[in-house]
N, C-alpha and C positions, 0 to 999 in steps of 0.2 A: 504494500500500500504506500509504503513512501518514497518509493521509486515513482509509481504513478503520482502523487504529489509534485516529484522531483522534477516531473518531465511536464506535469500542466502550469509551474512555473514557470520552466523555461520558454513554453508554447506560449505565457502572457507577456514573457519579456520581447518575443517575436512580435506575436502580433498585434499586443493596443499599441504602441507605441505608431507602427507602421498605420494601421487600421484606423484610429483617431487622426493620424495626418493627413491619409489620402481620405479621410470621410470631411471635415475642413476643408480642404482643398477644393470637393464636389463641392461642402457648400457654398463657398466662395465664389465659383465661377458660375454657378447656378444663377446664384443669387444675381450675379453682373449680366446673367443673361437676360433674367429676368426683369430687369432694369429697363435695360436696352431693348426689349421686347425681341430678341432672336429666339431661331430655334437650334440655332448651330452650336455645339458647346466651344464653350472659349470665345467666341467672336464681342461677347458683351462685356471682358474682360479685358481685351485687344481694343475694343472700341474706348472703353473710359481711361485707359492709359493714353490714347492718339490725344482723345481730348483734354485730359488733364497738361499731358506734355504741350497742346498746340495753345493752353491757358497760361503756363509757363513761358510761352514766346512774346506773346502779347503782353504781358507783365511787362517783360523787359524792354520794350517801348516803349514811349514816349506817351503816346496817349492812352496806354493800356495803362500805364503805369499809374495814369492819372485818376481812371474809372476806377480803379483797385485802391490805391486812397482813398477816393471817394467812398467807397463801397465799405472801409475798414473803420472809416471815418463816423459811419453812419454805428455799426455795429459795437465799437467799442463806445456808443453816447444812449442806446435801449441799454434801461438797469438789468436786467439779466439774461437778455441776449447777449449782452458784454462778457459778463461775468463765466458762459459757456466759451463765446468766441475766444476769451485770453486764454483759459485753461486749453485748450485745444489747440489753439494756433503753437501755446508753451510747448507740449510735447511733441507736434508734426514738428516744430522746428528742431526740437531735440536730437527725433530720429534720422533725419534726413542736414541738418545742419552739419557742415564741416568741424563749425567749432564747438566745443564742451559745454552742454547747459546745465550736466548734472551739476558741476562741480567740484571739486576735488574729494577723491576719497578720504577717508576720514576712519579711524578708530575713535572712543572712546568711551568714558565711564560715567556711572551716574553718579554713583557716589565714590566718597575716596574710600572707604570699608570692603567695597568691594573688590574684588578681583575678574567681573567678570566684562567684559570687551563688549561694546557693541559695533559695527560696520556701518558706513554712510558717506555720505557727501553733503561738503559744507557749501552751502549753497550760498550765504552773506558773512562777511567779516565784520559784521558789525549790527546791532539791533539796536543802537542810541534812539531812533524815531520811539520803538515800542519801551523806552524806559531803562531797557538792559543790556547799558554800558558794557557791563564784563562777561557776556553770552553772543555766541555766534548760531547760526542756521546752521540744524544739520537735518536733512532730509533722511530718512531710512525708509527702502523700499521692502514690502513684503513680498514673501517667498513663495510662488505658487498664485499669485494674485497679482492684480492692477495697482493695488491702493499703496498706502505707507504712513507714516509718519511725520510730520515737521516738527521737531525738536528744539529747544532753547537750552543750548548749552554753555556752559561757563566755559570760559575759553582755554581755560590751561586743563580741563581735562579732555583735549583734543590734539588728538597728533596725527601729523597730516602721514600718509602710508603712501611708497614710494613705486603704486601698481598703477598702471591705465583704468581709468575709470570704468572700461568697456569691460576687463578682468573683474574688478568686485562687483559689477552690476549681474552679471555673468553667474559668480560666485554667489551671492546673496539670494537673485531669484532663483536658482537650483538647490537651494537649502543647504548650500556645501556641496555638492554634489560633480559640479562644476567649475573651472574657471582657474583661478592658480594655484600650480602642484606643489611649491616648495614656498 
């Protein structure tokens, strides 16, 4: 019986992994099909890339450039249209931005009694607007999830950690799992 055990284990390490990507994947393109009202698979996912890409040209224009102000202009001045459109505009630019929005990585503690580490990125040097002078931003993302943390941390128990933010981002959302070996 625990050979049988042994081997429906391994059969799950094969297949959800596999089985949940390529099931995502259908819905994905489905879903873009169904958008786009095709019936061809894939073409509705071809189609919103040509266009997203051919909105990106226009941007960088001169008069595209200006409708897209306008348009950004309009959306961050509706109270919580705004408030959608920043948080979302914050991570498209994140993932697709050359430069770093997390952060810097970050170690640190809560208290000094302890001995136990948390992982993050320090996202402001400074909190004097909110009151606290001697606390910095540290964002910490959860593991297996979208959401996380913003943190108020005193600033000497922060040490900045000398990895790619892409490695503890890596590392953190895999629970350990992933990310840097040594």
């Amino acid at each position: 019986m625990k050979k049988i055990l042994t081997w429906f284990a391994q059969g799950c390490l094969a297949v959800v992994p596999a089985g949940a990507t390529l099931y995502v994947l259908w819905w994905l393109i489905s879903s873009f099909d169904r958008l786009v009202g095709t019936s061809v698979p894939g073409l509705g996912i071809i189609t919103c890339l040509t266009v997203i890409t051919c909105i990106g040209f226009l941007v960088t224009n001169v008069l595209g450039r200006r409708f897209f102000r306008l348009l950004e202009l309009v959306m961050t001045r509706v109270p919580l249209v705004s408030m959608l459109y920043q948080a979302l505009r914050d991570v498209v630019e994140a993932l697709v931005s050359e430069r770093t929005t997390f952060g810097s990585p970050v170690a640190f503690q809560i208290s000094d009694s302890s001995e136990i580490r948390l992982f993050g990125f320090q996202t402001r040097d400074s909190l004097q607007g909110m009151n606290l002078e001697t606390h910095v931003a540290v964002y910490v993302p959860q593991a297996y999830n979208i959401g996380g943390q913003l943190l108020a941390v005193p600033k000497e128990r922060v040490e900045t950690l000398t990895i790619p933010p892409s490695e503890l981002l890596s590392f953190m959302m895999s629970g350990g799992a992933s990310g840097p070996k040594s």
